[in-house]
N, C-alpha and C positions, 0 to 999 in steps of 0.2 A: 510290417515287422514290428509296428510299435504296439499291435493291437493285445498281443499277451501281456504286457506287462504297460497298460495305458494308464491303470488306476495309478500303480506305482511308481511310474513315472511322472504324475504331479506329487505324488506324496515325497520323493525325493528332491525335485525342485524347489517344495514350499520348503523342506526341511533345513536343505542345505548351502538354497543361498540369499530366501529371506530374512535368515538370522543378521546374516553377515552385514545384508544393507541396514537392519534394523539399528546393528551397531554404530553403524558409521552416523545413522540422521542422531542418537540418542548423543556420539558426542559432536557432532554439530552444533546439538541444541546446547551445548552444558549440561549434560545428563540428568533432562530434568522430570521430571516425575511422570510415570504411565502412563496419565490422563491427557497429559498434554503432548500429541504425536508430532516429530518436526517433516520438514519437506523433504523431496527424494529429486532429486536433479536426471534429466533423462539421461546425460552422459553417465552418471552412474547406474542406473538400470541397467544400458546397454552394456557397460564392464562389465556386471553381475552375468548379462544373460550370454556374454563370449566365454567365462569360464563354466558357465553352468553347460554350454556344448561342448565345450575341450575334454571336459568332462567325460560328457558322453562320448567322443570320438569324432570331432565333426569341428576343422575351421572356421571360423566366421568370421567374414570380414567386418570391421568397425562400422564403416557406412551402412551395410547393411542391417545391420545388430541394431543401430541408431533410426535408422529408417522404418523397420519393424517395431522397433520401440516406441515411435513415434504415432504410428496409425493401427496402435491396439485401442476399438472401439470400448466405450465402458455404456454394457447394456442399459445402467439404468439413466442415465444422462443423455445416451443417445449418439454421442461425440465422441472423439479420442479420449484419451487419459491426458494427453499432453498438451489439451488445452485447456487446463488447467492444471494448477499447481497439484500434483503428487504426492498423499499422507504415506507414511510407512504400512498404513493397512491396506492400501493399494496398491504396493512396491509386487505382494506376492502374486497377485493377481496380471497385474503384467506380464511381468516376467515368466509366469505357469502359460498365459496366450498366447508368449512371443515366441517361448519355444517352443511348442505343441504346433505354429503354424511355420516355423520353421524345419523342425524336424519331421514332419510331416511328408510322404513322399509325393502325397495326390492331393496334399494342401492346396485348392484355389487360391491363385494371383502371387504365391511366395515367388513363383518363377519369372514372372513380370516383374517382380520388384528385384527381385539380385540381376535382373539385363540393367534396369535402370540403374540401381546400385553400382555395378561394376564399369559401363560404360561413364556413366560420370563421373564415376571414383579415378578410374583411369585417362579422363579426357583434362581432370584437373592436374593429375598427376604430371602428365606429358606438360602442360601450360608452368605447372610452380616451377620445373625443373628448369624447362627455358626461359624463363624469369629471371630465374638464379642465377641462372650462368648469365644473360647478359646482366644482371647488374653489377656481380662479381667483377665480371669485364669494363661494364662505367663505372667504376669505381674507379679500379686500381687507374684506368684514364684520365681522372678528374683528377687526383691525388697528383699525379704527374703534370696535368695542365696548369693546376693550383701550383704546385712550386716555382714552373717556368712565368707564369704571369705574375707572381711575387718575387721574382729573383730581381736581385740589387746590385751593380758591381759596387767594387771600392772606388777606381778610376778607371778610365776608360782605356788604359792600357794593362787591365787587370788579367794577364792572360792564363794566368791558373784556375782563377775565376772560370771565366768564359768559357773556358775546355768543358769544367764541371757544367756550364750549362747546355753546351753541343753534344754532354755525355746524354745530358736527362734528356733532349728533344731525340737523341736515336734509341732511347728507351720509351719513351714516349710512342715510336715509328714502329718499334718490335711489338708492343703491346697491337697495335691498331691495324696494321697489315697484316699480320700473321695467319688470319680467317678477315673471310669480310665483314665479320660484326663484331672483330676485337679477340680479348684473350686476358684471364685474368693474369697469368703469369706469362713474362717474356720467354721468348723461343730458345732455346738450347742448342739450335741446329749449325752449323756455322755458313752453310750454304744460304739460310737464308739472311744471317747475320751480315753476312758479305753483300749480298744483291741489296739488303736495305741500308748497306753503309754506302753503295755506291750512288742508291740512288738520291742518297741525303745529300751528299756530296757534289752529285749535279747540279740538284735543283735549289739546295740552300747552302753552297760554300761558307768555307769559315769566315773566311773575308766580310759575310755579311754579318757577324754576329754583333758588334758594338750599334749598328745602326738596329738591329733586332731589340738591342737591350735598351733604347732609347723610347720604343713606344710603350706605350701604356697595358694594363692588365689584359684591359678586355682585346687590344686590336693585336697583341701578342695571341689568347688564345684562338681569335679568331684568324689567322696565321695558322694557327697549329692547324685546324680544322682541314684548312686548305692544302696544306702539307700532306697530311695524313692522305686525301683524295690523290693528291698528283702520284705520291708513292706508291699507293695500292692502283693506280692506273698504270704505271709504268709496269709492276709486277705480274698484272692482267694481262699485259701486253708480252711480257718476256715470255710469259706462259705459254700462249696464243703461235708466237714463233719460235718457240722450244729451246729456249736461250734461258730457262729459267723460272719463276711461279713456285717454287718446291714450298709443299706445303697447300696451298692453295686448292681445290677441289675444281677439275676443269669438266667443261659442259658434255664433253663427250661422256666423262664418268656417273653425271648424274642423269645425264639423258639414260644411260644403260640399265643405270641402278631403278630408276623411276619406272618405266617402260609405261607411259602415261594412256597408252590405245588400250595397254590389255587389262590396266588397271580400272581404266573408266568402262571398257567392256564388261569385264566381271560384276563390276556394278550393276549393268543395266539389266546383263541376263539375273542377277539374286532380286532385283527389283522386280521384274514382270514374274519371275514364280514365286514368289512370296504377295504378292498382288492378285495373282491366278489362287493362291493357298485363301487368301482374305475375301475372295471373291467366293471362293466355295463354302468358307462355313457362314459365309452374310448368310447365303441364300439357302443353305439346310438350316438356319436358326429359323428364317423366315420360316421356309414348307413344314417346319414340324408344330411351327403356332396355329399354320390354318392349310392341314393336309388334303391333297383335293379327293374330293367323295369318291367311292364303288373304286375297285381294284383289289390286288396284292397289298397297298401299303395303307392299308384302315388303319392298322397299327403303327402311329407314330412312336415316334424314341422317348426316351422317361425323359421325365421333367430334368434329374440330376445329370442326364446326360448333354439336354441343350444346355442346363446351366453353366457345364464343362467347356460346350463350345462355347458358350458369349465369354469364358475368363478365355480361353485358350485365342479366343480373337484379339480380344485387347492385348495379349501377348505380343500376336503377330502384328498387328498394328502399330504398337511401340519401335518393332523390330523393323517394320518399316518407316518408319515417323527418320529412324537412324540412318539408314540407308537411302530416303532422298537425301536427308540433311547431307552425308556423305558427299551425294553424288553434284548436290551442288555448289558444297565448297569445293569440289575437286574441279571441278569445267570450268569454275570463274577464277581457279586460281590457274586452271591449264591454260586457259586463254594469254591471262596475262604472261605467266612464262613464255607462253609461244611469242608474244609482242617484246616482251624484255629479248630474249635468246636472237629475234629475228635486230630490232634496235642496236645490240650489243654485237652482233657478227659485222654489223654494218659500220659501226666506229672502229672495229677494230680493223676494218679490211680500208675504208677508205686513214685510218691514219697509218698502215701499210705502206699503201700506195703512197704517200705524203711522205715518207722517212726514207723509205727507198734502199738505194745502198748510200747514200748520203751519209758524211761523217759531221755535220750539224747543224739543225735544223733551228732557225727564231723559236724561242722559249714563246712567244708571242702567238705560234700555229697550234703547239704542240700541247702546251699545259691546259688550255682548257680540254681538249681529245680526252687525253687522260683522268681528270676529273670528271667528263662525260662516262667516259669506260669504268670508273670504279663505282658511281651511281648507279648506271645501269647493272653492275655486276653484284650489290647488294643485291637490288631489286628480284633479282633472278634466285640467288640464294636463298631471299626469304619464301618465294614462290615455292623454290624445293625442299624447302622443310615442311610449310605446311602441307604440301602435296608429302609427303615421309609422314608426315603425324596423322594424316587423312587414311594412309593406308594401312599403317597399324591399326590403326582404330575397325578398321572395315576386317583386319587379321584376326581381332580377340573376337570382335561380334560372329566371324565364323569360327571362332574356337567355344562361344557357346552356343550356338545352334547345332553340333556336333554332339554337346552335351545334353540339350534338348529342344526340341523344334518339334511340336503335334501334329500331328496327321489326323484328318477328318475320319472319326468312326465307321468301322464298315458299315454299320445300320442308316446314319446318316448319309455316306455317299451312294449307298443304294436307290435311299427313297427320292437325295436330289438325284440322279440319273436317270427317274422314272417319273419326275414332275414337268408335268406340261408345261410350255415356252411356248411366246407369242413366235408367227413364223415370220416376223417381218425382219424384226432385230435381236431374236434367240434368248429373252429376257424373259426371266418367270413368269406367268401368268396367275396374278393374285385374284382369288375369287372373292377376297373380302372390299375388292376394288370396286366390284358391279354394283351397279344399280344406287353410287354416290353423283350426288351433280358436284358437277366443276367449281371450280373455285374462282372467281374475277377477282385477280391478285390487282389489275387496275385502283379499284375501286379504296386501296388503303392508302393512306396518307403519305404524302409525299417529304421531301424539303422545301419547308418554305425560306430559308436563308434565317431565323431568327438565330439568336445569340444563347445555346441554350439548347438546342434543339434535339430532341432524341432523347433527352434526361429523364423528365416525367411522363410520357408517353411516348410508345414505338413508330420510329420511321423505316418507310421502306426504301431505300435508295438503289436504281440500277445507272445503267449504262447511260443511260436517256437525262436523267435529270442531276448527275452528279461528273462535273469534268474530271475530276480523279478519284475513279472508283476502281483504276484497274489497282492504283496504292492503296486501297484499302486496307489495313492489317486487321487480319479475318482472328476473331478469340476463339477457344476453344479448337485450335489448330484446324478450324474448317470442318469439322464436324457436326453432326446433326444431334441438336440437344433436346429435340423434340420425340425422334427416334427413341434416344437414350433414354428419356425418360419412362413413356408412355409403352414400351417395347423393355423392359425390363434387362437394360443395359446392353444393349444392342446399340453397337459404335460403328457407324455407316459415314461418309464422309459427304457434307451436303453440297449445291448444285450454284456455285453463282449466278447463275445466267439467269435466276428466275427472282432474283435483286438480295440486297444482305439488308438484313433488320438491326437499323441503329435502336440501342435502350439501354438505359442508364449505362452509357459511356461503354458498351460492348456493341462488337459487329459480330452477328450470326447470318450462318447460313442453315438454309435446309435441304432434306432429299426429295421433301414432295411438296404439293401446292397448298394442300391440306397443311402439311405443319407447319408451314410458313404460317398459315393464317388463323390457326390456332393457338401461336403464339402473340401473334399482335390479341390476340384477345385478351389473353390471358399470360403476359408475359412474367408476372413474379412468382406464377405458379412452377412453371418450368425453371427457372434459377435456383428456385428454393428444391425443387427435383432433382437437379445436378448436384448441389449439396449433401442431397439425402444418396445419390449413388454413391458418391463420393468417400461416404463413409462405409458401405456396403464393399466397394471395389477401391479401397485405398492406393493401385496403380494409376487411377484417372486422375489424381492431381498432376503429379507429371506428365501423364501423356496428352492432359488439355491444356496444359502450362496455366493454372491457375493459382498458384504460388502462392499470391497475395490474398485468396482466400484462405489459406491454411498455412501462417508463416510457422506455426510450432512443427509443420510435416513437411515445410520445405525443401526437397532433396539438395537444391542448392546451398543452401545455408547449411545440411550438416553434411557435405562435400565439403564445403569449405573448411568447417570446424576439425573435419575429419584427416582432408589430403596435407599432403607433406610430411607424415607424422604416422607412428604406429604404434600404438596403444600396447605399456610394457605393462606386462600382470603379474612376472618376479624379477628381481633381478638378487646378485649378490654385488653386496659394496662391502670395502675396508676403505680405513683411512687410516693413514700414518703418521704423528704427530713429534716432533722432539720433546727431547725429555725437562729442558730449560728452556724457557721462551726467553728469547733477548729483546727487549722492550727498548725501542727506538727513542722515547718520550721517556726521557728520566726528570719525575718532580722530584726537587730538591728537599722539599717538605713531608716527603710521604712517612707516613707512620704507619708502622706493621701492629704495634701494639696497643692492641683492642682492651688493655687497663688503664694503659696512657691518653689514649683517647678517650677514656670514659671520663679519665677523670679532667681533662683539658675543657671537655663538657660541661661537666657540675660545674666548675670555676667557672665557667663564662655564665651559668646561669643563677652562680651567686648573685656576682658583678650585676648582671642586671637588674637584680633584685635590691641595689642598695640606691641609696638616695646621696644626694650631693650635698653641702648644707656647707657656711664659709663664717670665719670666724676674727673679730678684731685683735690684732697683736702689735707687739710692739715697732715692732719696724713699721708695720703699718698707720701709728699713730701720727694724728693731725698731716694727715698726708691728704691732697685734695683731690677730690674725684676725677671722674674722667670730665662730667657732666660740668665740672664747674671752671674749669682752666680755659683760660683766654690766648688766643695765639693774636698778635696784633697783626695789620694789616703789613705787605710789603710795598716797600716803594715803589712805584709806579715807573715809565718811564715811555715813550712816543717817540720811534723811529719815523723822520720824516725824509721828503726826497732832497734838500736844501735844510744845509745847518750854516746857520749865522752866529757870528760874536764880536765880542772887543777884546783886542791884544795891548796894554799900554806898551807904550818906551820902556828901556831900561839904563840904566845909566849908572859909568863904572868908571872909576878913578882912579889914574895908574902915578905914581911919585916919579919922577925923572930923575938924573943924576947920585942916584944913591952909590953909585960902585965908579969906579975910576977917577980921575982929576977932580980935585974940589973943586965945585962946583956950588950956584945959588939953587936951594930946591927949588924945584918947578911940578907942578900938579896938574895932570893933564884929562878932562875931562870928558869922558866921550859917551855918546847918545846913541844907542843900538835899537832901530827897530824892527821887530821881530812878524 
């Protein structure tokens, strides 16, 4: 439908939204002169090229928009465009390839890249959200642990005090019990408000609270911790015997909701026919390279038809690459559920049995049970979310193979239905195979244990001369890149059993004895070929996880740039403003008057402008400098620890008989010593 109007559909694109970017790098730059063009950032490209389809009538996701944008080849360089920095004369160019292979309905490999797009955009999505919420949830935990391991009384019969802090430790219990993995705000409910007050009540009476407020930060929160386990134990428990839990999700409800058999079945059957699908067009790409002689089908299928099947492979390939991944976080995560769920029925039945009808049982049997049982009952929880986020995930990937999923061409499934098979094991019979001698894959180099090994030259390593080769982590997700190469993108998965080729710090395998050893020969040839697919079929970076060769077309990296967040292209704002601002900060000194201050100005810059200069006058006359006045020395004087001296006598002379009976004077002389 685009073919009527394809000329004009770039003339509209260049027209209408490389102006737009032009504008944005010109004031980027400081609007600076023609000659000199500034850079174009691929986030902005990709904004460019989501409204350049709105436009047209057509959604586009961010990620994908970004991802497209990312691995538009630039024919004369050979490479992306985004590996390297981006001039404004190549903003239009872009952006004219990204929608043209966008919009496009039979566009090779768009389709392969929005599975990847959307399945990653959505696999972060599900991941930030529950991020979110548990930190939102440790948050509002910590902020409550922080106050109670900082709390101070006045004295220790501080009982208004105390209260406030019995209050914060049953807010602290609301937040933590309420789900098994927290809650950012406390419960509302009174039902469970009641069951977590009784059980605070049990196990931490108020009685204990001055010896509580006597330990330290840390041995306080790590109390709480312990607290919070026996509560959500006990609550697990009330559940369990139907005395209580509200709120709480019980196993019966997630067993039903999960249905873990039909789930991992559906798996297995979209695995083997999607497998059976990947298996049919390997081997019609094969039979139409080298069709077998005399018959019905001389006439192989066009060239742009197999080229159809090798994108529409790597489709299905990715589509599968999702689908083990699926099926094997779900069985190792079912396991362990089965182990947590079997664990968990068994605490709960033998502390059952232990409680009885009994009205009270040693704190000493019972509280570790309980912190067993809330352990166990995270561990289960987390098992049934990821098995919930497993199977969305396995939900949207069938909501776009509904949208599209290729079917092997009649002409193709014809000719393979009519191509000869060996009769031993029902496998093709290639005639380009006869009359090769074998290959003695022995005869390549082994490990000899140096330090180094595998870097500068290829080793072969099997089962025989390497003790952990089953841990191998295989690159290029176990596929054959010899295949790929030499076979003109043809994505086949290779064979371990016939050894994997260590070089420079990659482990390959292959599908036949031949590539194996055409690779040891020649191994920088083939890397440097995956390169060149690479840029040919832009989906095999993600589907060989090669990342770190192409970090500018990372899906990861603009996933991440991308999730959490959705890119606004208008919005409307007001703002409301008073009409007098009341300025909090009143200078005493401010001056409003801009003549007053000019001239406060000139003044001060007279002033600086003059010289000091001092002058003899009368007062000052024969008065003496500072430089010539004498201050004399002070008296000295030595505190010691012993003072000695001389006191003389004194001697005082008193007249006698002066007053009464005449009398002869008399003078009496007396010796005072002091």
């Amino acid at each position: 439908w685009l073919k009527p109007f394809g000329f004009q559909f770039a003339i509209d694109i260049g027209a209408c939204v490389a102006p737009r970017v032009l504008l944005k790098g010109s004031q980027a730059c400081g609007h600076r002169a023609s000659a000199s063009m500034g850079l174009v950032s691929v986030q902005q490209i990709s904004k460019e090229l989501i409204v350049a389809c709105r436009a047209l009538g057509h959604v586009l996701p961010e990620a994908l928009a970004t991802l497209v944008v990312s691995t538009v080849v630039n024919p004369t360089a050979g490479a992306f465009y985004a590996e390297r920095p981006i001039d404004e004369n190549d903003t239009r160019a872009v952006i004219e390839e990204a929608a043209k292979a966008i919009l496009t309905p039979d566009q090779p490999g768009i389709h392969c890249l929005r599975l990847q797009a959307s399945y990653e955009h959505a696999f972060a999505e599900i991941e930030q959200a529950s991020t979110k919420q548990q930190q939102e949830a440790k948050d509002a935990q910590d902020r409550a642990v922080k106050w109670i391991a900082g709390f101070h009384a006045k004295f220790d019969q501080d009982f208004e005090t105390l209260s406030g802090l019995y209050k914060k430790i049953f807010q602290f219990l609301l937040l933590r019990c309420t789900s098994p993995e927290g809650v950012a705000r406390a419960s509302q409910d009174q039902a469970v408000e009641r069951e977590v007050a009784a059980a605070l009540e049990s196990v931490f009476p108020r009685v204990g609270l001055r010896a509580f407020a006597a330990l330290t930060g840390a041995e306080r929160a790590a109390q709480l911790q312990e607290l919070a386990g026996i509560v959500l134990g006990i609550r697990v428990f009330n559940q369990h015997s139907s005395k209580g839990g509200g709120g709480l999700p019980s196993f019966a409800a997630m067993q039903a909701q999960l249905n873990i058999d039909e789930f991992l079945a559906s798996l297995q059957r979209e695995i083997d026919e999607v497998n059976e699908v990947c298996k049919q067009f390997a081997d019609a790409i094969v039979v139409a390279r080298s069709p077998p002689k005399g018959g019905p089908w001389d006439k192989p299928p066009s060239e742009a038809e197999v080229q159809q099947n090798r994108r529409d492979l790597l489709y299905h390939r990715q589509y599968l690459c999702y689908l083990l991944i699926l099926q094997e976080d779900a069985a190792a995560s079912s396991e362990r559920l089965t182990s947590a769920f079997a664990t968990l029925r068994e605490d709960l039945q033998s502390l059952e049995a232990l409680v009885g009808g009994r009205v009270s049982v040693p704190k000493e049997h019972v509280y570790p049970r309980f912190d067993s049982i809330a352990r166990g009952y995270r561990t289960a929880y987390q098992e049934v979310q990821v098995l919930q986020v497993r199977s969305k995930l396995f939900g949207m990937l069938q909501e776009l193979r509904r949208s599209y999923f290729p079917q092997l061409p009649a002409a193709s499934a014809d000719l393979l239905a009519k191509a000869p098979r060996r009769p031993e094991d029902g496998q093709l019979f290639h005639q380009e195979d006869e009359g090769e001698e074998p290959v003695d894959l022995e005869v390549l180099p082994g490990p000899m244990g140096a330090e180094g090994e595998g870097m500068s030259s290829p080793v072969r390593l099997t089962l025989d001369n390497t003790p952990d080769f089953l841990q191998i982590p295989l690159d290029f997700q176990g596929f054959c890149i010899h295949t790929l190469v030499t076979q003109n993108g043809l994505l086949v998965p290779g064979d371990p059993t016939m050894g994997v080729v260590k070089y420079a710090g990659r482990y390959c395998v292959f599908a036949t004895d031949r590539g194996l050893a055409d690779f040891c020969g020649n191994p920088d040839r083939f890397l440097s070929g995956v390169r060149e697919a690479c840029y040919k079929h832009p989906e095999l970076i993600h589907l060989l996880r090669i990342h770190e060769d192409f970090p500018r077309a990372s899906l990861f990296a603009i996933v991440q740039g991308t999730a959490g967040g959705h890119s606004v292209q208008q919005a409307d704002v007001s703002t409301d403003t008073p009409l007098h601002f009341q300025e909090s900060n009143i200078d005493k000194n401010y001056e409003w008057n801009e003549w007053k201050l000019r001239r406060e100005a000139l003044h001060m810059a007279d002033i600086k402008r003059k010289a000091t200069s001092t002058t003899q006058t009368a007062l000052s006359h024969l008065r003496r400098e500072t430089e010539s006045q004498v201050y004399l020395p002070k008296d000295v004087a030595t505190n010691t620890t012993t003072s000695k001296g001389t006191n003389p006598p004194r001697l005082k002379k008193y007249h006698r008989f002066l007053r009464g009976e005449p009398q002869p004077l008399q003078v009496a002389e007396i010796k005072f010593d002091l």
